[in-house]
C-alpha positions in Angstrom: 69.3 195.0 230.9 66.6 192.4 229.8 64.6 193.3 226.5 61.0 191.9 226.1 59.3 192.1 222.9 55.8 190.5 222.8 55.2 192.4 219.0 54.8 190.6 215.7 58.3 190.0 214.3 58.4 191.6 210.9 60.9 190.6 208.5 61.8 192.3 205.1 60.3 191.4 202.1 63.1 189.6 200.8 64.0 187.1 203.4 64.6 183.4 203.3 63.6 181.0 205.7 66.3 178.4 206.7 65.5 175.5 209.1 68.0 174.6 211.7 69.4 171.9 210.0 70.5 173.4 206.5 72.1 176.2 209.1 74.3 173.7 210.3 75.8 173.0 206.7 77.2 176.6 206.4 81.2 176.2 205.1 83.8 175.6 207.8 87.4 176.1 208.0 90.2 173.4 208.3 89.1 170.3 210.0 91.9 167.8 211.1 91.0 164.0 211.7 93.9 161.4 213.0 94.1 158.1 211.0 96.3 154.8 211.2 98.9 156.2 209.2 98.7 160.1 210.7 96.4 163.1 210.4 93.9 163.4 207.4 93.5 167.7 206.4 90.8 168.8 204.9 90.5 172.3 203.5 87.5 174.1 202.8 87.1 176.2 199.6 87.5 179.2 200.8 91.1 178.2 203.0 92.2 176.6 199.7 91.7 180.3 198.2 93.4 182.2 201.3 96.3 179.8 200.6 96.1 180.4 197.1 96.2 184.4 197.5 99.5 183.8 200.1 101.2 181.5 198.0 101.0 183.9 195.0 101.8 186.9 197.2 104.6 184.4 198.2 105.9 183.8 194.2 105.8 187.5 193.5 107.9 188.7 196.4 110.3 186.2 195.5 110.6 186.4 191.7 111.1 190.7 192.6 113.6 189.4 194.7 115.3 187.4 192.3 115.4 190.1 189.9 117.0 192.8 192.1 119.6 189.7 192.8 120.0 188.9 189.0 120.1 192.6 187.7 122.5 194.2 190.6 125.4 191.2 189.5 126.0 189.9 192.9 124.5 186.6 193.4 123.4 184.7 190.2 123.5 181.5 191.6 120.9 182.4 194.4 118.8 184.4 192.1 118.4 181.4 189.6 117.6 179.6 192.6 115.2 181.7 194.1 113.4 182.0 190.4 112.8 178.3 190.2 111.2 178.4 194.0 109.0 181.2 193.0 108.1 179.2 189.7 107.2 176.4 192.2 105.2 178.4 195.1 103.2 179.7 191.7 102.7 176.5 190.7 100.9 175.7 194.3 99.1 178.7 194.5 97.5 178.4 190.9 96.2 174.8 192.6 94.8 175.9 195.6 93.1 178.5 193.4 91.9 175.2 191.4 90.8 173.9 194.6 89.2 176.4 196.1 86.9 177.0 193.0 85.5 173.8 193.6 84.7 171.8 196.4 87.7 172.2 198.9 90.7 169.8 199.0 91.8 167.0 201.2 95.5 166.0 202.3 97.0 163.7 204.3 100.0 163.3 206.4 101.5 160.2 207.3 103.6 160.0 210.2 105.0 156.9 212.1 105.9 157.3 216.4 105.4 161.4 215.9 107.7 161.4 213.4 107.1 163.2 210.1 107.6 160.6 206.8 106.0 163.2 204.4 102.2 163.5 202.9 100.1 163.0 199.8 99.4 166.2 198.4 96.1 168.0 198.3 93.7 166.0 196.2 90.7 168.5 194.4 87.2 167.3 196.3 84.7 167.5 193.2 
């Protein structure tokens, strides 16, 4: 079905006109870029606050967890453990939150022959 309209376009009085270039500037996901030493990761603001919200989700479930462990008696030793990596995941999801209330963050992985050596972590893009 092919629409024609040969009318005056009438926009509501409260619109904004964008050119075609500042539409092209609207905020992307994850963009990956390979380097010398591996793959350069940069996260947007709002994937740094999906991240953040998962990795707290993440911290919660796992400190409930460690609880029920701690409290029922039967295993201390993994419910200490499980504690501290809670503690940690928190620790990562309060950053991404840092990161995604600014400009994004950017993280690279360094990798020799396909093989995995380790990566910088995600430095805050002001």
């Amino acid at each position: 079905m092919e629409m024609c309209y040969d009318g005056a376009l009438v926009m509501p009085s409260s619109y904004a006109v964008m050119d075609e270039e500042e539409m092209t500037y609207v905020e992307g996901g994850i963009k990956f870029s390979k380097t010398l030493t591996g793959y350069k990761i940069t996260l947007s603001a709002r994937n740094c606050g999906d991240l953040a919200a998962l990795a707290a989700a993440g911290s919660v479930s796992m400190s409930t967890v460690s609880a029920v462990l701690g409290l029922s008696g039967v295993g201390i030793t993994g419910a200490i453990a499980l504690a501290i990596a809670g503690g940690v995941v928190g620790v990562g999801s309060a950053y991404m939150w840092l990161c995604s209330n600014h400009n994004g963050a950017t993280m690279r992985v360094i990798m020799v022959k396909n093989v995995y050596l380790g990566h910088i972590p995600p430095i805050i893009r002001w």
